[in-house]
Structures are given as structure tokens and as C-alpha cells.
Z-matrix of the N, CA and C atoms (Angstrom, degrees):
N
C 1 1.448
C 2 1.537 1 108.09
N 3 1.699 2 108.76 1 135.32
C 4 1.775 3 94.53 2 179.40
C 5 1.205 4 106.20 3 -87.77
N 6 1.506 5 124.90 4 -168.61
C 7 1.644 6 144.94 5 -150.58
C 8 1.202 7 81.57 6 -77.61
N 9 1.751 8 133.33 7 -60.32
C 10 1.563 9 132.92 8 -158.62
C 11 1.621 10 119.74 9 -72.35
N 12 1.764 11 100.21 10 -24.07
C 13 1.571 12 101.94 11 171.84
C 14 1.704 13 110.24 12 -58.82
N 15 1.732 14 103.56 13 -54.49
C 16 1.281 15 118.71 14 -165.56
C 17 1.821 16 99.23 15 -51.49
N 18 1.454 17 115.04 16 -62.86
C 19 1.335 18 96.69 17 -177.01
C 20 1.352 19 119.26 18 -73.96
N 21 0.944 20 117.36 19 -9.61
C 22 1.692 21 111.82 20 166.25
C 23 1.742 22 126.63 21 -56.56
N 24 1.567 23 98.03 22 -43.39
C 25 1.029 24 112.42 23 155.49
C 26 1.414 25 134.01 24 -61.92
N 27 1.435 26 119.60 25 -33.11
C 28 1.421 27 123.65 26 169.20
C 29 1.569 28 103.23 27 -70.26
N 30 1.173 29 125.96 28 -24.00
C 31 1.663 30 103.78 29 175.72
C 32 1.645 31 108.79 30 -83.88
N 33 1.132 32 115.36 31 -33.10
C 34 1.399 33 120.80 32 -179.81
C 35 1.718 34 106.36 33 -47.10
N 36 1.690 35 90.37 34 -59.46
C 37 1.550 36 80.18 35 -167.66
C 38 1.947 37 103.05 36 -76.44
N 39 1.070 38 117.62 37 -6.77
C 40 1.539 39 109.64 38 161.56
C 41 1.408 40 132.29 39 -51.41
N 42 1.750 41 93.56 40 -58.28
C 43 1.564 42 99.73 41 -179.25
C 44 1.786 43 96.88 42 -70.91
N 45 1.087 44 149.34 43 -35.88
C 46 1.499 45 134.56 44 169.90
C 47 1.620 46 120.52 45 -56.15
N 48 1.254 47 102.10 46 -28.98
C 49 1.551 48 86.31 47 -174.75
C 50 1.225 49 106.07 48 -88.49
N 51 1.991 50 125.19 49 -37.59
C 52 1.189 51 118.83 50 -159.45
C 53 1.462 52 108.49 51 -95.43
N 54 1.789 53 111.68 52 -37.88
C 55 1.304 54 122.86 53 -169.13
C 56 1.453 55 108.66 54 -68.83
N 57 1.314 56 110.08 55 -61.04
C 58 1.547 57 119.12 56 166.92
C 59 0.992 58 128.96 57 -44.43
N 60 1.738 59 99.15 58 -64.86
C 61 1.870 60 113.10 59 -161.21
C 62 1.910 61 84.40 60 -64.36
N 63 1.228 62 127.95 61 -46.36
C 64 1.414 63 106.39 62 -122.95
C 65 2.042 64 89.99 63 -120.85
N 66 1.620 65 108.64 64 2.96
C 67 0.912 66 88.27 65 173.76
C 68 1.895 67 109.24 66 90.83
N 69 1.157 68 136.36 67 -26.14
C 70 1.336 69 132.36 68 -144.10
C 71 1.695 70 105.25 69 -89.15
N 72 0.737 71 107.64 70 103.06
C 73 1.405 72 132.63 71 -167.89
C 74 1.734 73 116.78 72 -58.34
N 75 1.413 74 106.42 73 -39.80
C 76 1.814 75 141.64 74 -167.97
C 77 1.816 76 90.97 75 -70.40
N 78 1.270 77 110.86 76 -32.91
C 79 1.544 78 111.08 77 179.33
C 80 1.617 79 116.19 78 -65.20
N 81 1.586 80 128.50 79 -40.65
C 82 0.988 81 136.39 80 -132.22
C 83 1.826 82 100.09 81 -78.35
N 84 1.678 83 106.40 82 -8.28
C 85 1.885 84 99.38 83 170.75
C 86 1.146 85 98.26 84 -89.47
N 87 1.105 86 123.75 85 -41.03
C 88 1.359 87 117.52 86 -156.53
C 89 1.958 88 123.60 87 -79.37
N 90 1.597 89 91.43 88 -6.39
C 91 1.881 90 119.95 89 -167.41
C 92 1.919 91 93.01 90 -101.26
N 93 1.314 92 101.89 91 -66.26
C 94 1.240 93 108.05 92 -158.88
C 95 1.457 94 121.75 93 -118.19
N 96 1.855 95 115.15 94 127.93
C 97 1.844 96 114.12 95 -164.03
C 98 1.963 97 96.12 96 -62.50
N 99 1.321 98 106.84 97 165.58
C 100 1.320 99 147.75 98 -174.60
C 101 1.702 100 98.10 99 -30.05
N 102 1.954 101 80.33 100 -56.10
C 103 1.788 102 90.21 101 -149.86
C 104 1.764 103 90.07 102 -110.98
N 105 1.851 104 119.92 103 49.43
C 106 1.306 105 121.50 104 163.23
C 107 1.500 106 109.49 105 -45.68
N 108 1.420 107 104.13 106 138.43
C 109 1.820 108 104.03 107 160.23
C 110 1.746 109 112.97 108 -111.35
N 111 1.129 110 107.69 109 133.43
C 112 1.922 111 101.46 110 172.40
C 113 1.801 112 101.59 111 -139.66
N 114 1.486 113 76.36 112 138.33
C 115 1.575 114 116.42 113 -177.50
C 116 1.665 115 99.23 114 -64.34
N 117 0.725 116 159.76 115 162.59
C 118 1.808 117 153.22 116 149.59
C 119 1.225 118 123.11 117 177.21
N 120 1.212 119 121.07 118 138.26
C 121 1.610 120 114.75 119 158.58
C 122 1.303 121 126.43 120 -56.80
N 123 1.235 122 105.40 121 -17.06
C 124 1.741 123 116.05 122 -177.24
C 125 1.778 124 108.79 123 -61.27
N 126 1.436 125 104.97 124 -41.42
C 127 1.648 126 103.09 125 176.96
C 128 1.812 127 86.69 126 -109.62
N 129 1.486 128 145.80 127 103.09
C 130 1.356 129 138.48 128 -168.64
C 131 1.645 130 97.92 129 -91.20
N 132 1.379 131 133.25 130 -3.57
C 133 1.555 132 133.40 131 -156.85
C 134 1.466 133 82.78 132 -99.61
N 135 1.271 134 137.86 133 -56.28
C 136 1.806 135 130.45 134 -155.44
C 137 1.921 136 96.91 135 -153.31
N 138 1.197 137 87.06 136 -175.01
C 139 1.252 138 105.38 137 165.85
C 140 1.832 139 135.89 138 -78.30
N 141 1.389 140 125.71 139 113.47
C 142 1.278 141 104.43 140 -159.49
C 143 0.999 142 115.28 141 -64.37
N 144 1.609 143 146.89 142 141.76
C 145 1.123 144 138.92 143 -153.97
C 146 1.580 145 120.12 144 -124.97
N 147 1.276 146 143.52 145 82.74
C 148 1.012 147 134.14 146 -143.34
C 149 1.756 148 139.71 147 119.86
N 150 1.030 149 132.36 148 105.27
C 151 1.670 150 119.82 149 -163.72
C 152 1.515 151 109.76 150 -54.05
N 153 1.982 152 114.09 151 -30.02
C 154 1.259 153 96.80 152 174.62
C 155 1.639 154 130.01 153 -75.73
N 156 1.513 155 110.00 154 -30.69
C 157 1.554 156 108.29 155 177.80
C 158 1.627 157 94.49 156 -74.51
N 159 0.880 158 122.59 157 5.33
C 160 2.047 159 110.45 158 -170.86
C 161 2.081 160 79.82 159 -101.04
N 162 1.000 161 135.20 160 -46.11
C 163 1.457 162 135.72 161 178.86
C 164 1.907 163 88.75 162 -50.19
N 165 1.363 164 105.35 163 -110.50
C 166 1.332 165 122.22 164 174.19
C 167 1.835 166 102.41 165 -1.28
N 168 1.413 167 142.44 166 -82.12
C 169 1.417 168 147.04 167 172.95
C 170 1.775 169 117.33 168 -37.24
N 171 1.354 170 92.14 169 -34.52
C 172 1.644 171 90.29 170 -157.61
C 173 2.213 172 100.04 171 -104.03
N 174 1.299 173 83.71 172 -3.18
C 175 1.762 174 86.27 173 -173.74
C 176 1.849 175 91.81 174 -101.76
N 177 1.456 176 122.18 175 -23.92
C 178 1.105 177 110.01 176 166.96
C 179 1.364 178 141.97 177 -74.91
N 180 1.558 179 97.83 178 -26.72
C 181 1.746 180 132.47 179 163.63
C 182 2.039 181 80.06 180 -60.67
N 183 0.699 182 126.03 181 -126.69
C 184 1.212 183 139.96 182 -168.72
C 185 1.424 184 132.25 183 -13.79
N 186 1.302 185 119.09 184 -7.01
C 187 1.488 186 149.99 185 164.22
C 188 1.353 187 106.27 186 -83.74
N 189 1.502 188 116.18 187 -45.19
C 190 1.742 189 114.43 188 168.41
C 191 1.311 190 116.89 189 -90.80
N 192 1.095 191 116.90 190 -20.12
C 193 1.515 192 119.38 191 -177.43
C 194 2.043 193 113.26 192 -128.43
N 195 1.052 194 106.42 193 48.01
C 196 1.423 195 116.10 194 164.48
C 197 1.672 196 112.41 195 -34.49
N 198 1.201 197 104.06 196 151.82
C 199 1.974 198 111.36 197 163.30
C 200 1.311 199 118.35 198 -92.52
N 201 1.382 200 107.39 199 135.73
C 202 1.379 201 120.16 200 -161.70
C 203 1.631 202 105.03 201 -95.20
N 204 1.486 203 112.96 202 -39.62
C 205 1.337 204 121.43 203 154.14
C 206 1.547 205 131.91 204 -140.28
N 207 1.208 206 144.10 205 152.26
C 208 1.257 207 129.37 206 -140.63
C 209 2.036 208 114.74 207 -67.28
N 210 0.794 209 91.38 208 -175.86
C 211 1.590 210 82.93 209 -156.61
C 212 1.885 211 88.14 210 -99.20
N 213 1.554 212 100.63 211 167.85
C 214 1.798 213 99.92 212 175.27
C 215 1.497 214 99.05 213 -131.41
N 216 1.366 215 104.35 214 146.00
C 217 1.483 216 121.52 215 166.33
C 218 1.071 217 102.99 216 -98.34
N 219 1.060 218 98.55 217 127.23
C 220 1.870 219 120.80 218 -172.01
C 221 1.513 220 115.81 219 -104.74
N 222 1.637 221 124.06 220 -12.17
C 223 1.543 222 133.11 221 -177.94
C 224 1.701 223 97.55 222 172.83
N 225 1.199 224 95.15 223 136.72
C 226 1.375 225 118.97 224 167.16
C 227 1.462 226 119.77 225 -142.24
N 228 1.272 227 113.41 226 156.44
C 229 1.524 228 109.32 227 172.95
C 230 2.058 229 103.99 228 -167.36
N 231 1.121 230 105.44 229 165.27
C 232 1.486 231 105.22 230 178.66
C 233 1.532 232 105.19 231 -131.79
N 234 1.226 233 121.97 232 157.13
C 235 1.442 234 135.52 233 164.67
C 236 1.004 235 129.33 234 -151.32
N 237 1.811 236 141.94 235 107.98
C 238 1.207 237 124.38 236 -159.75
C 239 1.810 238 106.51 237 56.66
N 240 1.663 239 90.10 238 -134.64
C 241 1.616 240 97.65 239 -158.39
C 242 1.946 241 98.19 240 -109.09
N 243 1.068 242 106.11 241 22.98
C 244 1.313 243 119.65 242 161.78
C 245 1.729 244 141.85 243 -103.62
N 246 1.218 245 132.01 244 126.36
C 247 1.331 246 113.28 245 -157.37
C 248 1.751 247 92.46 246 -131.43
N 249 1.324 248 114.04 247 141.93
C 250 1.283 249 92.97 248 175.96
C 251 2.093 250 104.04 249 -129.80
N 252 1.130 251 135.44 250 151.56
C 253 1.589 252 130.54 251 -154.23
C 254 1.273 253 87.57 252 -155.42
N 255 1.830 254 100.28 253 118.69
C 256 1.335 255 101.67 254 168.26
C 257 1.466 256 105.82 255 -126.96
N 258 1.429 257 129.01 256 125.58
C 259 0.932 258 154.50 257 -171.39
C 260 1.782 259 137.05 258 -129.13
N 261 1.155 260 97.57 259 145.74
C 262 1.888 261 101.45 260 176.13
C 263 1.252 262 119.08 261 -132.28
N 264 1.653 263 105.98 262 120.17
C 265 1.717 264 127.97 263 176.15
C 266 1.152 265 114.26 264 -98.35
N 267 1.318 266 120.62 265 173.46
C 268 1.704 267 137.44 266 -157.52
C 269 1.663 268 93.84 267 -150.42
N 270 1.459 269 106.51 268 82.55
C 271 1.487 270 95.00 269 -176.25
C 272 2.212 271 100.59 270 -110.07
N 273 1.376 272 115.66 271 160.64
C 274 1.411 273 108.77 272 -157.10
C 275 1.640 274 97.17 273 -122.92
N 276 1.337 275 133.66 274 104.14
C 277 1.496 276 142.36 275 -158.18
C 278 1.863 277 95.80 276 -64.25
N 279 0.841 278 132.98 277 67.05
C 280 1.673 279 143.77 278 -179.20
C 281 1.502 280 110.29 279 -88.11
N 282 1.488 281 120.15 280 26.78
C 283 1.529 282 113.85 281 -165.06
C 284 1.803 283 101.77 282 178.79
N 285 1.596 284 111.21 283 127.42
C 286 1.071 285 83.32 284 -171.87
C 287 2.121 286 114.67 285 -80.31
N 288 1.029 287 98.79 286 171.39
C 289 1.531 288 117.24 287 -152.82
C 290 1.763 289 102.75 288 -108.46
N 291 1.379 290 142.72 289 131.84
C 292 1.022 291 105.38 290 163.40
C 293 1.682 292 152.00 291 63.97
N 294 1.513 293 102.56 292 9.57
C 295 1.584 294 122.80 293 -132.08
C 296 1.266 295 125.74 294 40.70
N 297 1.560 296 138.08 295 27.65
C 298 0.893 297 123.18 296 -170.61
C 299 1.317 298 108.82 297 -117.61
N 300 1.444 299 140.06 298 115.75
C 301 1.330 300 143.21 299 -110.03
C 302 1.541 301 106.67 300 -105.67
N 303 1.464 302 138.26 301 100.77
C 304 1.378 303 115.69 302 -165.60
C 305 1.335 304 151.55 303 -24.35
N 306 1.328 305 107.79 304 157.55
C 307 1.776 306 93.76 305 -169.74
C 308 1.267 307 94.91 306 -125.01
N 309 1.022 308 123.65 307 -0.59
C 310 1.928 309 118.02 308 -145.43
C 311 1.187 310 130.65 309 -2.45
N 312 1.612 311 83.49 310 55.72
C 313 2.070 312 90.34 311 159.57
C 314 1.259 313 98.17 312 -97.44
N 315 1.715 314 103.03 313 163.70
C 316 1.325 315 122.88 314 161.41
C 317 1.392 316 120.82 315 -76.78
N 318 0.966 317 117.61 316 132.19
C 319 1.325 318 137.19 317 170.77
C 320 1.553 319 126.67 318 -105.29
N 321 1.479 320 118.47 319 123.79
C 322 1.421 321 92.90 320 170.55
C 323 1.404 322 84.26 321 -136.03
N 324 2.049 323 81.41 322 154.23
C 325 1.477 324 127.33 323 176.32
C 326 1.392 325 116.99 324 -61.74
N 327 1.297 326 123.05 325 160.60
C 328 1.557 327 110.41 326 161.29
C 329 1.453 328 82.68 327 -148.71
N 330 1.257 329 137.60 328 131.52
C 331 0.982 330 145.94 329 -176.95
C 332 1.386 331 127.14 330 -146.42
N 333 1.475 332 142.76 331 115.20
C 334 1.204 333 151.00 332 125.25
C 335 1.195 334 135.14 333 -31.61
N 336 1.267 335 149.78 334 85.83
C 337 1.780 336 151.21 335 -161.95
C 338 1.983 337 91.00 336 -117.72
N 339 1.362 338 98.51 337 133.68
C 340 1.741 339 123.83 338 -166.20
C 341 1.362 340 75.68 339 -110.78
N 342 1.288 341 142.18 340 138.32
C 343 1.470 342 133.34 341 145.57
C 344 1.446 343 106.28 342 -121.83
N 345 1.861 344 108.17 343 155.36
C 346 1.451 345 90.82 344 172.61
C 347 1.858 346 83.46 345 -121.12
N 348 1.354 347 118.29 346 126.42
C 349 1.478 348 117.10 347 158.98
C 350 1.896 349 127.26 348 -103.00
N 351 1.582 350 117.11 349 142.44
C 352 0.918 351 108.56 350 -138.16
C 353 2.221 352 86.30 351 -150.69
N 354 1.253 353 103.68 352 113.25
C 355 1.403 354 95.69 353 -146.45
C 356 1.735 355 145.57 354 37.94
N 357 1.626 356 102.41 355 42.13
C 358 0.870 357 101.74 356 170.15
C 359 1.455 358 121.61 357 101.12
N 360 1.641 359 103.87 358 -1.43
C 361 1.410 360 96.98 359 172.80
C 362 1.790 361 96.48 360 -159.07
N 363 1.302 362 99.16 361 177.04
C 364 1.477 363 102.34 362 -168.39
C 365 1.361 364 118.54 363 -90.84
N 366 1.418 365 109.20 364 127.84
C 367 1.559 366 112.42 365 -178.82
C 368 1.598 367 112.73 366 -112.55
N 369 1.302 368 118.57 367 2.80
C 370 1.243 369 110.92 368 149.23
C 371 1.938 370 105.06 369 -168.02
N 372 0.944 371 96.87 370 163.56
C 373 1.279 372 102.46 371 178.98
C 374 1.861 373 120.57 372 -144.00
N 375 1.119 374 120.41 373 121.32
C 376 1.877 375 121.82 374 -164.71
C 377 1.690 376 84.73 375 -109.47
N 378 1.268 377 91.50 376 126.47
C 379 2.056 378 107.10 377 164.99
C 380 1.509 379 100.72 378 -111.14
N 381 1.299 380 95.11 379 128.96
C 382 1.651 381 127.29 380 148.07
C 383 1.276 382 122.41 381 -84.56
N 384 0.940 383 112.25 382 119.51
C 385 1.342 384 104.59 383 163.74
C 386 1.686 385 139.76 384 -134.59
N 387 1.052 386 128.68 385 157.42
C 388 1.737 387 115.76 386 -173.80
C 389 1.901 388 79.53 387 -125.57
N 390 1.429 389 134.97 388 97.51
C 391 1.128 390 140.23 389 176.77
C 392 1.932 391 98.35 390 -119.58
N 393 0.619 392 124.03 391 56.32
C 394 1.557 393 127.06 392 -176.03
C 395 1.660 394 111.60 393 -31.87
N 396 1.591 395 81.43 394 -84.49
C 397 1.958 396 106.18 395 160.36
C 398 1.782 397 107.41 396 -8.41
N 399 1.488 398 74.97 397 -91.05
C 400 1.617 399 104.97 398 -168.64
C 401 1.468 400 110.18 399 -31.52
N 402 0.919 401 111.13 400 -61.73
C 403 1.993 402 128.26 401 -176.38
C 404 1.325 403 94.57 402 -54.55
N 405 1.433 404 116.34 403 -68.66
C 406 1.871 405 107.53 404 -172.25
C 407 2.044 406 106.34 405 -62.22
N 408 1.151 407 118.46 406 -12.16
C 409 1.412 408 103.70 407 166.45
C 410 1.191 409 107.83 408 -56.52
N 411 1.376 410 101.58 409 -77.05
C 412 1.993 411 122.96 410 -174.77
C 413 1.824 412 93.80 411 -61.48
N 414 0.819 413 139.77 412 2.46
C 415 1.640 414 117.38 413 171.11
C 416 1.864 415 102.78 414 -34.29
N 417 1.284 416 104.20 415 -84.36
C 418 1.387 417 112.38 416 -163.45
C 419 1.168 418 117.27 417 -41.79
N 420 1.223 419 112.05 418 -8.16
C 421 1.758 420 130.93 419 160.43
C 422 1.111 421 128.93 420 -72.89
N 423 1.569 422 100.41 421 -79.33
C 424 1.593 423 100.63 422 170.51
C 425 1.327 424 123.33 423 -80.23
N 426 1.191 425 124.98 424 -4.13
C 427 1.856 426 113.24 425 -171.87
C 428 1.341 427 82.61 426 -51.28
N 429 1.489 428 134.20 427 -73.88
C 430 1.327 429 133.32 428 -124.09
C 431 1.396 430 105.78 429 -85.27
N 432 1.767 431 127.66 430 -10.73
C 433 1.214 432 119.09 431 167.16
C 434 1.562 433 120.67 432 -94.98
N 435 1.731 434 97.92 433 3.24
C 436 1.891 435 116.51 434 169.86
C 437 1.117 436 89.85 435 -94.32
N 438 1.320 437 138.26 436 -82.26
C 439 1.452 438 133.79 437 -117.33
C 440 1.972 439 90.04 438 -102.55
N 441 1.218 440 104.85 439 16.83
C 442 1.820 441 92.88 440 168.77
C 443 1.543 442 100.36 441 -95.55
């Protein structure tokens, strides 16, 4: 692995453990460039566009759905200017979401994040996900902003 994989990888698995797992918001200049792009179900109409609407989207996801216990990285690897982190969270629906009115069940994530980093911080990022749960909560939500 070269010097730039290795730290590429140390931000990857940064922004997952702290940004993700933990919610921490204070990271998001120092993790991710200006004009980040992310793939997500969290915005399901386009791509979120920007580190500030990715703040604003991802602190609201996380305001209703907090971690109940810390999250695990399950595989990582780097190549070039690509990093990819696959991981599983335990997040607890305590807020409603979407209009969709809390349940406070637990939920866990299973998630895939593609990143591409590019001096040191992330300029885009594609989520995978196997969220089963989660999706059939928000169905009555999103079908109609997917399937229009």
C-alpha cells in the first residue's frame, strides 16, 4: 500500500467512525472538500451536493436516528484515490424522520461507502446499502419520490 493509500484510508475510516458512527459534525471541513458529492438514500431525488447540504441532511438523519452502540468496520481497503469501508451501525428511530413518526426501534445499518479522496479529503462518496428495516419504515415516504 503507498503513503497516500494509507492516509487515505485513515480519513475514510475517520469520517466512519467519528462522522458517521458518532454523529460529530466539527469534522465535516476538515474530512470533506467544499464541493463533496454523496450518493444516498438520505437525499433519494439527486445527489447531495455540497459539504453544507451533506451537514444540514446528515445531522438530521442522525438527530432521529442516533447510535445506540458504536458502529463496526467490518472491511476496508484503499487503492489509488479510492477508499472503500464497509461497515455496521445500531442507530435507534427516537425522532420523527421524514414525517414518519418515531418508533424507537433499533435499527441496524449495513453499509458500503465507495469514497474517492483527493488531498486528503473526500470529494465524493457512493453509499450502498442493505438497510431493509429502514427503507420499509420510510416506504410510505419514499416509494412515491422513487417510483415517480
Amino acid at each position: 500500500m503507498t503513503d497516500i493509500e494509507t492516509q487515505n484510508l485513515a480519513v475514510a475510516r475517520r469520517y466512519v467512525e467519528q462522522f458517521l458512527g458518532k454523529g460529530d459534525m466539527s469534522l465535516a471541513t476538515e474530512l470533506l472538500a467544499d464541493n463533496v458529492q454523496i450518493i444516498t438514500g438520505l437525499k433519494p431525488t439527486s445527489p447531495i451536493d455540497g459539504i453544507e447540504e451533506y451537514k444540514q441532511i446528515f445531522s438530521g438523519f442522525y438527530d432521529a436516528f442516533p447510535d445506540v452502540k458504536p458502529l463496526t468496520i467490518e472491511d476496508s481497503f484503499a487503492t489509488g484515490d479510492r477508499v472503500v469501508v464497509r461497515f455496521k451501525s445500531f442507530q435507534q428511530h427516537v425522532k420523527d424522520y421524514f414525517g414518519i413518526p418515531k418508533s424507537d426501534r433499533v435499527i441496524t445499518f449495513h453499509e458500503t461507502h465507495v469514497m474517492r479522496i483527493i488531498n486528503g479529503k473526500i470529494v465524493e462518496n457512493i453509499v450502498s446499502a442493505t438497510n431493509l428495516e429502514f427503507e420499509m419504515l420510510l416506504a410510505p415516504v419514499l416509494a412515491p419520490l422513487i417510483l415517480t
